[in-house]
N, CA, C and O of each residue as an XYZ file, in Angstrom:
516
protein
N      64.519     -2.934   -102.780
C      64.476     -3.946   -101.759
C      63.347     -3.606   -100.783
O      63.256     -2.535   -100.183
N      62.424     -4.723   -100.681
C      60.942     -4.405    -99.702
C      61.619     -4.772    -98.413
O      62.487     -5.635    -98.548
N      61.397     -4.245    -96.987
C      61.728     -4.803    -95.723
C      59.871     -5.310    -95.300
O      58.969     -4.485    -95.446
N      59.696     -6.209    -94.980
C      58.793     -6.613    -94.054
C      58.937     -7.495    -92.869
O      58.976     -8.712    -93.048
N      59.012     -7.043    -91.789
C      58.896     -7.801    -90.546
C      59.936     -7.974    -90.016
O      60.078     -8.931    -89.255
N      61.055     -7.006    -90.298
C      62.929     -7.041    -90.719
C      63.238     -8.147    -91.519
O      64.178     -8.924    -91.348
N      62.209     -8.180    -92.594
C      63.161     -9.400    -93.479
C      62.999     -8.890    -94.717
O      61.969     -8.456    -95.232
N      64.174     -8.979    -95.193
C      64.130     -8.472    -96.834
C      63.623     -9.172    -98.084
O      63.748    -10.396    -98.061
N      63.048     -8.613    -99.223
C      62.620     -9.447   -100.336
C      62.770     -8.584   -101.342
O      62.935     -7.375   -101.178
N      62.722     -9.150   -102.412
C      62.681     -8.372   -103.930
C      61.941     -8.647   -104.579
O      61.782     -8.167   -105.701
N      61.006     -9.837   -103.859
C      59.609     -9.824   -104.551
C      58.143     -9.001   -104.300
O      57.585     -9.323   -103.252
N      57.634     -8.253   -104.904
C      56.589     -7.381   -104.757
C      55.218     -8.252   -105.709
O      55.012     -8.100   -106.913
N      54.645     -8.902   -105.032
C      53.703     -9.019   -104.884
C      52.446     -8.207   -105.229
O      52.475     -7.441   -104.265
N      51.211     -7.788   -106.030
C      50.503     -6.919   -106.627
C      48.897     -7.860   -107.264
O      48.938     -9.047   -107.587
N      47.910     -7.200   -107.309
C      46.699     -7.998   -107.562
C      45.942     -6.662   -108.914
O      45.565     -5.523   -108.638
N      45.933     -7.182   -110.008
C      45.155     -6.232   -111.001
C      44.129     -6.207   -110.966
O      43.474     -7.249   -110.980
N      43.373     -4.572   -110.885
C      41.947     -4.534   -110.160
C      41.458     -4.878   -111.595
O      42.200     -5.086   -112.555
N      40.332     -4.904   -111.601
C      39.244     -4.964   -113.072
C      38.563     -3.535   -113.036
O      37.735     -3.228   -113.894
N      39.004     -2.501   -111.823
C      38.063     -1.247   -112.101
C      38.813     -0.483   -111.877
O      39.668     -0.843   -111.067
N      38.920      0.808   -112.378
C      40.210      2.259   -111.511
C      40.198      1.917   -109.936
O      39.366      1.272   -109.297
N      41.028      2.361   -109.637
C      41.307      2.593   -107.876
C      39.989      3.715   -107.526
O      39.211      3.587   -106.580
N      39.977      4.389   -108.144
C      39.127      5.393   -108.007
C      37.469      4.888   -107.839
O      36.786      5.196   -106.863
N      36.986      4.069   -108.969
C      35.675      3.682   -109.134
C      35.889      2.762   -107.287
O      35.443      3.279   -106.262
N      36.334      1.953   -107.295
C      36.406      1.116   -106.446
C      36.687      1.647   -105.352
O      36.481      0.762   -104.522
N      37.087      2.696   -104.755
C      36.858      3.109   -103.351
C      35.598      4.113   -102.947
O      35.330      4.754   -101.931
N      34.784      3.891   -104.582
C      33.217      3.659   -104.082
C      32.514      3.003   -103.633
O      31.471      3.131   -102.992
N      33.064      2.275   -103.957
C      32.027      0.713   -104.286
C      31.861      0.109   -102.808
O      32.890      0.257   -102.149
N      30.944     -0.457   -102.208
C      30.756     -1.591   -101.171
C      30.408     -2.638   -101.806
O      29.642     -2.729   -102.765
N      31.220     -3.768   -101.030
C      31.637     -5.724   -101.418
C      30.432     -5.962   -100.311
O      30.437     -5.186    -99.356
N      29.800     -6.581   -100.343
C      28.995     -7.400    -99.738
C      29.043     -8.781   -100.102
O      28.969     -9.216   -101.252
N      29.222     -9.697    -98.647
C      29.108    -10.999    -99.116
C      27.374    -11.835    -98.775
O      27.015    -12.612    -97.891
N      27.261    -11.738    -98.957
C      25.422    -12.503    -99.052
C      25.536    -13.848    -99.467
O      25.755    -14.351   -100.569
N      25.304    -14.406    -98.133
C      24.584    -16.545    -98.350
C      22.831    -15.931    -98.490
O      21.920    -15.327    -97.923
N      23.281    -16.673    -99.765
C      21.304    -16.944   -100.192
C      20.896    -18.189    -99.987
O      21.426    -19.184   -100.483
N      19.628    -18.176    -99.010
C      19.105    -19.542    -98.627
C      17.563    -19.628    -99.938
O      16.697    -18.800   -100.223
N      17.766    -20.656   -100.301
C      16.511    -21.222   -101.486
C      15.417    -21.655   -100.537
O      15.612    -22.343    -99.536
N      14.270    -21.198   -100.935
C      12.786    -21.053   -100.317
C      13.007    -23.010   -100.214
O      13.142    -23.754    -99.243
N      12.949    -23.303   -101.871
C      12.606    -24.546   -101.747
C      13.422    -25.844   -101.847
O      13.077    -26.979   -101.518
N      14.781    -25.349   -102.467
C      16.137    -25.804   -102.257
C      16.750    -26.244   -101.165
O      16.716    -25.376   -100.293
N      17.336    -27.287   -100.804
C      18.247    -26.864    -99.455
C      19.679    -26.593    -99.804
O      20.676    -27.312    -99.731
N      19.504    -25.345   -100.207
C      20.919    -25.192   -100.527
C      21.299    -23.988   -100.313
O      20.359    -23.193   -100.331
N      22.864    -23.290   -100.009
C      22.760    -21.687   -100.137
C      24.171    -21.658   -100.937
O      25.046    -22.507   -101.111
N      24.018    -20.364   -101.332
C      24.551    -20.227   -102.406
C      25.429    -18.740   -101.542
O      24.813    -18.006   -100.770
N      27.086    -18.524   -101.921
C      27.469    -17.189   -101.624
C      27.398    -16.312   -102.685
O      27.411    -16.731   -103.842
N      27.323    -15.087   -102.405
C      27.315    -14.105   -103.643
C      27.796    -12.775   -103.149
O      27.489    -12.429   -102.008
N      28.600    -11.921   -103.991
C      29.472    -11.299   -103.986
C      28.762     -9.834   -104.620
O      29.104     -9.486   -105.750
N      27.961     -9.164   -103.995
C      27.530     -7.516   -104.470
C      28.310     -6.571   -104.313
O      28.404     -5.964   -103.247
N      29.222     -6.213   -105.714
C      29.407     -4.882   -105.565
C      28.740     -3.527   -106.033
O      28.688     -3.250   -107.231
N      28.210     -2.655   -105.019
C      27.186     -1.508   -105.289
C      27.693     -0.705   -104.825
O      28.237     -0.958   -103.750
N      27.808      0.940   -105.475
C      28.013      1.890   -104.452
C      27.657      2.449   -103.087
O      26.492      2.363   -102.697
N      28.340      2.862   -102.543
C      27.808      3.054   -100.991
C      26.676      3.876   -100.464
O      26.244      3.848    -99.311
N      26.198      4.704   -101.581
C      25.228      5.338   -101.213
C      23.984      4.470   -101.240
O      23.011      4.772   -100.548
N      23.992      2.898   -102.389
C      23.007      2.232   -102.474
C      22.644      1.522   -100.834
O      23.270      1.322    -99.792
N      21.228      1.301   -101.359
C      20.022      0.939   -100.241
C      20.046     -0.832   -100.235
O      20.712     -1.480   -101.042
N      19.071     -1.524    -99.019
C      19.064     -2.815    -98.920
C      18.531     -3.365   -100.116
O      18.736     -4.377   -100.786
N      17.769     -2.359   -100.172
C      16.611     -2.699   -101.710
C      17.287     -2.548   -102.859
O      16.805     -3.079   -103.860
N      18.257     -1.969   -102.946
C      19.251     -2.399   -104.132
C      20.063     -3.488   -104.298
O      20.469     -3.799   -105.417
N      20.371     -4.159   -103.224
C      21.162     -5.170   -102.873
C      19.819     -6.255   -103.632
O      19.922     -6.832   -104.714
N      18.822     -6.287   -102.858
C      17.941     -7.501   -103.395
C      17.325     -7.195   -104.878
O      16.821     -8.071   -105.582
N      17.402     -6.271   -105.125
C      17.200     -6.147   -106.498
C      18.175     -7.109   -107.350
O      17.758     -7.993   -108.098
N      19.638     -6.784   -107.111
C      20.570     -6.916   -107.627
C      21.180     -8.659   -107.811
O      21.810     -9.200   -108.719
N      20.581     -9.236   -106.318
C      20.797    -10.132   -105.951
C      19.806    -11.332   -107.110
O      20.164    -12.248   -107.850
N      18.251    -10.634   -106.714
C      17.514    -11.514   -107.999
C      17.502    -11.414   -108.768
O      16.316    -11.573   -109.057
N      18.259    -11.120   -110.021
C      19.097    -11.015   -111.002
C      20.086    -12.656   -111.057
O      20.268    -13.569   -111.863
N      20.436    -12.354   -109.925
C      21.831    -13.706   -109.772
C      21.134    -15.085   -109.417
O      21.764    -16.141   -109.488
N      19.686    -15.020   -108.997
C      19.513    -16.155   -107.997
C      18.229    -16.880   -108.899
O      17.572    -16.358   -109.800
N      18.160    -17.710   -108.558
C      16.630    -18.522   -109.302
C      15.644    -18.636   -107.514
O      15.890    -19.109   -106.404
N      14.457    -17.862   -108.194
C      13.275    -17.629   -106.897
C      12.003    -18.464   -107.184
O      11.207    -18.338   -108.114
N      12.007    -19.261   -106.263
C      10.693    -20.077   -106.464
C       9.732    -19.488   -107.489
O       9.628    -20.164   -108.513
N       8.898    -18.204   -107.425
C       8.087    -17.816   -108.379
C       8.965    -16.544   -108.846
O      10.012    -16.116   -108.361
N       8.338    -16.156   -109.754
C       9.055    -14.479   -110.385
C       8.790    -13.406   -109.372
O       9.651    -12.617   -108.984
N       7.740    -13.422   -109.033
C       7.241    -12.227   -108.172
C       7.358    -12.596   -106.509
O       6.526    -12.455   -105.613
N       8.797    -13.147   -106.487
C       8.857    -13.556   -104.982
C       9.626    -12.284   -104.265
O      10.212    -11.533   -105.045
N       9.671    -12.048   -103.220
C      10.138    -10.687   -102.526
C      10.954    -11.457   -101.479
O      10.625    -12.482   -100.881
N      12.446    -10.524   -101.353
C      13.319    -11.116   -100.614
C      13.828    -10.449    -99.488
O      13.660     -9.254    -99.730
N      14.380    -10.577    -98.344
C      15.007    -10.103    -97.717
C      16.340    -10.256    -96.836
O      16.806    -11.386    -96.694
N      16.951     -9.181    -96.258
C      18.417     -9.364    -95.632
C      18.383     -9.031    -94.010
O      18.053     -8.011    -93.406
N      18.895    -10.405    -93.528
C      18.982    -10.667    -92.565
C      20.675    -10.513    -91.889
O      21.717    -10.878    -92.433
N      20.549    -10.040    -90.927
C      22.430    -10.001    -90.341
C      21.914    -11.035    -89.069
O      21.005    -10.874    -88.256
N      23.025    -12.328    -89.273
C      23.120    -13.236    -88.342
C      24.369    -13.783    -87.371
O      25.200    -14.627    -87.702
N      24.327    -13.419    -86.700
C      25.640    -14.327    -85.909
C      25.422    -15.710    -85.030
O      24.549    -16.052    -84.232
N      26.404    -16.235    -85.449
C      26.127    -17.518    -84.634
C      25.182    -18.135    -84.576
O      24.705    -18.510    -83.505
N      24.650    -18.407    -85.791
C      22.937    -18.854    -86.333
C      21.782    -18.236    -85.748
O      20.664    -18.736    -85.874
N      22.098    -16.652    -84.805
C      21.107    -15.990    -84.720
C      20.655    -15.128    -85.338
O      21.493    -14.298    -85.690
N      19.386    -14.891    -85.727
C      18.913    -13.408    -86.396
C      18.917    -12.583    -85.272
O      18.436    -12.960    -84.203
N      19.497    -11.325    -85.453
C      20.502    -10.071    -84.407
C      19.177     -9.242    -85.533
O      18.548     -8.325    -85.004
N      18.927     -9.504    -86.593
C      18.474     -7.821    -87.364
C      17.797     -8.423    -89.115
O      18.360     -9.042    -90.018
N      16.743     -8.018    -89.012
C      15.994     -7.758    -90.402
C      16.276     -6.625    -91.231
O      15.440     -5.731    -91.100
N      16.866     -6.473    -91.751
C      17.327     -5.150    -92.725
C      16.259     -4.315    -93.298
O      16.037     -4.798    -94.409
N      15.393     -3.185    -93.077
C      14.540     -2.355    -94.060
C      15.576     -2.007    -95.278
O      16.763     -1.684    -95.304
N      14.375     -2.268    -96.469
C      14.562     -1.745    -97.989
C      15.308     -0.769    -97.538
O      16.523     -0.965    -97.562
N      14.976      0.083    -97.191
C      15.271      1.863    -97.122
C      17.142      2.061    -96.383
O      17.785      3.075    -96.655
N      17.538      1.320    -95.792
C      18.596      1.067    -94.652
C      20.165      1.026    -95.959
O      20.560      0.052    -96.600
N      20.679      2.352    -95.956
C      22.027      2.538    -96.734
C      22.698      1.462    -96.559
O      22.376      0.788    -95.581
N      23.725      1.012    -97.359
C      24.578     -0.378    -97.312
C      25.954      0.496    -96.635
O      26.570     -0.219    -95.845
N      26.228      1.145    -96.710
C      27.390      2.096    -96.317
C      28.122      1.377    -94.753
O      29.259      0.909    -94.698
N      27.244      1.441    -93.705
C      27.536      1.246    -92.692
C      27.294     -0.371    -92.151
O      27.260     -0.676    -90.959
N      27.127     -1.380    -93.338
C      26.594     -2.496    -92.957
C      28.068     -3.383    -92.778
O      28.989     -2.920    -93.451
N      28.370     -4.493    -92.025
C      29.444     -5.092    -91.604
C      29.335     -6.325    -91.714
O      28.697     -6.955    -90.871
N      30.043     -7.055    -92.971
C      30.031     -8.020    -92.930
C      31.247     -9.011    -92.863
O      31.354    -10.206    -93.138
N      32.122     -8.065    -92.394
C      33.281     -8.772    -91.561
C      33.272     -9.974    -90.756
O      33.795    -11.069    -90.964
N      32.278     -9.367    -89.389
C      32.061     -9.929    -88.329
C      30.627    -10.668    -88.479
O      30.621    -11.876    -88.242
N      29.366    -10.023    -88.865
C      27.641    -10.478    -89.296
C      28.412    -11.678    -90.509
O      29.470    -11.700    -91.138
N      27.247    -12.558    -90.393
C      26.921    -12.973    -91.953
C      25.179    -12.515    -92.475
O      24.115    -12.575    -91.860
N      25.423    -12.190    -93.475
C      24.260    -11.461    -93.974
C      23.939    -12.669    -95.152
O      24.684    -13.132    -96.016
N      22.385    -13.008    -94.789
C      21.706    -13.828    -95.239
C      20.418    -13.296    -96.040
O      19.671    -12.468    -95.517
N      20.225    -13.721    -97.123
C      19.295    -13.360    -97.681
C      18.177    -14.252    -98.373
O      18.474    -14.835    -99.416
N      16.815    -14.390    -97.799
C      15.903    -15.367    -98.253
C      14.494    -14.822    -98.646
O      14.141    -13.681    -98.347
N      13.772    -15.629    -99.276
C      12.659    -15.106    -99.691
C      11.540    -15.053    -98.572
O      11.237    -15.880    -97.712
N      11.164    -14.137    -98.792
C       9.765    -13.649    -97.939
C       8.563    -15.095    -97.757
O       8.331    -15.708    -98.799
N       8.141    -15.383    -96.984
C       7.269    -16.107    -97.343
C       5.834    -16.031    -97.303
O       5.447    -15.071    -96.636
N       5.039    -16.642    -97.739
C       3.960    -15.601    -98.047
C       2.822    -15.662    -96.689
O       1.686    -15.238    -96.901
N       3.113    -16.107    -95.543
C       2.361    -16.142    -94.538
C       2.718    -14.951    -93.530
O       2.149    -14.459    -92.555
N       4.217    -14.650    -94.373
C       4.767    -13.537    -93.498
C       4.397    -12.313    -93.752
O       4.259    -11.403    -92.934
N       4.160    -12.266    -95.409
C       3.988    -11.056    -95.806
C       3.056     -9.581    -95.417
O       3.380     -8.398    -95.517
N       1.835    -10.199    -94.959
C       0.796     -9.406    -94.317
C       0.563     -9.542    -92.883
O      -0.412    -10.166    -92.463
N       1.367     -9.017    -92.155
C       1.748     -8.986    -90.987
C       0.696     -8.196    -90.481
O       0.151     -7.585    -91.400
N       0.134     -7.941    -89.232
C      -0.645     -6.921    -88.552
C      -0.002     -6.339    -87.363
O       0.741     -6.955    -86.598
N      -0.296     -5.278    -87.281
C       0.226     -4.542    -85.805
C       0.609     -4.957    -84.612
O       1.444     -4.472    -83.849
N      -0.343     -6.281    -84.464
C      -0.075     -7.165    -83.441
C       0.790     -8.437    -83.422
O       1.324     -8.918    -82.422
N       0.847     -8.917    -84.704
C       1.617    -10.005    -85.096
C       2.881     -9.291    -84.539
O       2.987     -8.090    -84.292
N       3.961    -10.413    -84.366
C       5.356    -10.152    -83.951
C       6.235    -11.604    -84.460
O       5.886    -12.741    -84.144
N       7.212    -11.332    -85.152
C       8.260    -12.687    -85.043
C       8.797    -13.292    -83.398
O       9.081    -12.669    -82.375
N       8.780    -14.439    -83.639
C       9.794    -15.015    -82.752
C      10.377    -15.780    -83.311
O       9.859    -16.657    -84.001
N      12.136    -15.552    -83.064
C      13.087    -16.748    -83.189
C      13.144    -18.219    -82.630
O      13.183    -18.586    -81.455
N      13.139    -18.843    -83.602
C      13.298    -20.096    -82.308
C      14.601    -21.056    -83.168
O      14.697    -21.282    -84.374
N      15.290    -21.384    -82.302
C      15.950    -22.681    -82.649
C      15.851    -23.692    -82.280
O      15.574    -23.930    -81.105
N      16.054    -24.635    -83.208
C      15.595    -26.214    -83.000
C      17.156    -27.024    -83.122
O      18.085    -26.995    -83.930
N      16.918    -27.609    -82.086
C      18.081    -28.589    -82.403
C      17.412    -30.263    -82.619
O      18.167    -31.200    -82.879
């Protein structure tokens, strides 16, 4: 007999993993909205990678799953709240400590005006309503 909440049941409830308990309390779930360069559309996607893996494994992994305007398009991960960009993710940046509880983590292709940035160049956010 289960007690929950002082109420009794005899139903137990249970979800069958697809991996050992073991493999899987390696693993980090990432949820990633992919926005299409030329699409208007986004798509959710579901990365599971171990925790020691990098951002750059995530987008590796990701274009695999996604159709990219050209083959040789380069992508990146953005953490947004409340339709703001808060953070650009470096390749190099462990997935371990990333939170996507609370962030939504967005991921889009580079574009190519962005790509060769100079010392002086700087982003600015802007929103448009």
């Amino acid at each position: 007999m289960l007690v929950h909440y002082n109420q009794t049941s005899d139903i137990l409830y249970y979800g069958v993993l697809d991996i050992p308990l073991s493999e899987l309390q390696g693993l980090k779930n990432l949820k990633v909205a992919f926005h299409h360069a030329s699409k208007d559309e986004v798509v959710i996607h579901h990365i599971r990678l171990p925790k020691q893996s990098t951002v750059g494994d995530v987008m590796n992994e990701l274009k695999t799953k996604v159709d990219l305007s050209h083959p040789d398009a380069e992508l990146r991960l953005l953490e947004v709240f409340y339709h703001k960009i808060y953070r650009i993710f470096p390749s190099g940046e462990k997935i371990e400590y990333i939170n996507d509880q609370y962030w939504t983590l967005r991921a889009e292709e580079i574009p190519e005006e962005e790509k060769d940035l100079g010392p002086s160049d700087h982003f600015i956010f802007v929103t448009t309503s």
